[in-house]
C-alpha positions as CSV (number, residue, x, y, z in Angstrom):
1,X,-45.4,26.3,3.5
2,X,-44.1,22.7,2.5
3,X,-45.1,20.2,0.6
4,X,-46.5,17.9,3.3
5,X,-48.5,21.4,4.6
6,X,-50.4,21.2,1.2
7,X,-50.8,17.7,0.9
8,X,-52.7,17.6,4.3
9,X,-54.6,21.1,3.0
10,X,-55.9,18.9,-0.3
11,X,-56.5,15.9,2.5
12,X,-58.7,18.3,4.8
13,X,-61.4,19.5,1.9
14,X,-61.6,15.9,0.1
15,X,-61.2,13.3,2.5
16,X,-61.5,10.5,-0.2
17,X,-57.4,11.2,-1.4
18,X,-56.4,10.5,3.0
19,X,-55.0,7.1,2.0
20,X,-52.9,8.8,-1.3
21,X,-51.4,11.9,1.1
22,X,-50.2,9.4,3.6
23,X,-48.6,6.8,1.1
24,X,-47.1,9.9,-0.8
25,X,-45.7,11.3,2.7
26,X,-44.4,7.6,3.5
27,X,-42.9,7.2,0.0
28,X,-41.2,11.1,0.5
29,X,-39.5,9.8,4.2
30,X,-38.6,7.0,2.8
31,X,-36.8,7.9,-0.4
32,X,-35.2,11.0,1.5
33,X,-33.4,8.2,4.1
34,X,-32.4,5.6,1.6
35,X,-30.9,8.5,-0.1
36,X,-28.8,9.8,2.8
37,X,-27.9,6.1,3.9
38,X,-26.4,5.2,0.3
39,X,-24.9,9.2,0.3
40,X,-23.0,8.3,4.0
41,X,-22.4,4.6,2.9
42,X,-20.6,5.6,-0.3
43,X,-18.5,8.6,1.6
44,X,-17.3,6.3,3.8
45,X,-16.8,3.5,1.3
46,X,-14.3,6.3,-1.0
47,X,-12.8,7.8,2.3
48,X,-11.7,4.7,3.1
49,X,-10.0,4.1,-0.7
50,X,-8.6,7.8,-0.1
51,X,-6.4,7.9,3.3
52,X,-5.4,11.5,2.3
53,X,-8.7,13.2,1.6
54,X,-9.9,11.4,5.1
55,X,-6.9,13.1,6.6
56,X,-8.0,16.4,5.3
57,X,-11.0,16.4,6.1
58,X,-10.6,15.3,9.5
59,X,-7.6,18.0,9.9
60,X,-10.8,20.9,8.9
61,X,-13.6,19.8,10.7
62,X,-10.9,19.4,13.7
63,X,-10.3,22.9,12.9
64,X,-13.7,24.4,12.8
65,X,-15.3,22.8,15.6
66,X,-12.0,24.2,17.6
67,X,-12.9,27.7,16.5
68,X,-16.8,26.7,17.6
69,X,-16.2,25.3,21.0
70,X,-16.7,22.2,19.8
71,X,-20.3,22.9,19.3
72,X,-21.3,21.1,15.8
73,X,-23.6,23.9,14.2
74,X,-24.9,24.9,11.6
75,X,-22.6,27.8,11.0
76,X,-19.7,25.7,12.0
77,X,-20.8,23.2,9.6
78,X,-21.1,26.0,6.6
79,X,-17.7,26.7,7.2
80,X,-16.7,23.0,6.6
81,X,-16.0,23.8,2.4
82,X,-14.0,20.7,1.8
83,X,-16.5,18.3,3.8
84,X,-19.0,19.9,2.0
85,X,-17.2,19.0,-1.7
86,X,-16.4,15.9,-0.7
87,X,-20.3,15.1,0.0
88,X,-21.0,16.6,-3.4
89,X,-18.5,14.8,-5.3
């Protein structure tokens, strides 16, 4: 049901596009962790210019993972709604 699934589907009946389906799959890993690197590298980079917004975010997911056990999931993470702006902004 993904992208890769049908990519490997097209590889399977015409064997001459192998070499394309892997370089696309390589070039779609690739872009997806550069992506989240420069996303983490930046959120860390603004929390530091922002000692308030680090405080409150560290005062929720304190208070989440508390009402979780301290078990990161992803439920406890969905209830993380200020993380989860500052991510986005």
């Amino acid at each position: 049901g993904d992208m890769l699934d049908l990519m490997l589907e097209v590889s399977a009946t015409n064997p001459t596009v192998t070499e394309e389906v892997v370089g696309s799959a390589t070039n779609f890993f690739l872009a997806g962790n550069v992506t989240t690197v420069n996303t983490l590298t930046w959120l860390i980079y603004f929390l530091a210019l922002h000692p308030e917004v680090q405080d409150r975010l560290h005062e929720e997911v304190v208070d989440v993972l508390a009402r979780h056990d301290g078990v990161v999931s992803a439920e406890a993470v969905s209830e993380c709604v200020f993380l989860d702006g500052v991510i986005r902004e």
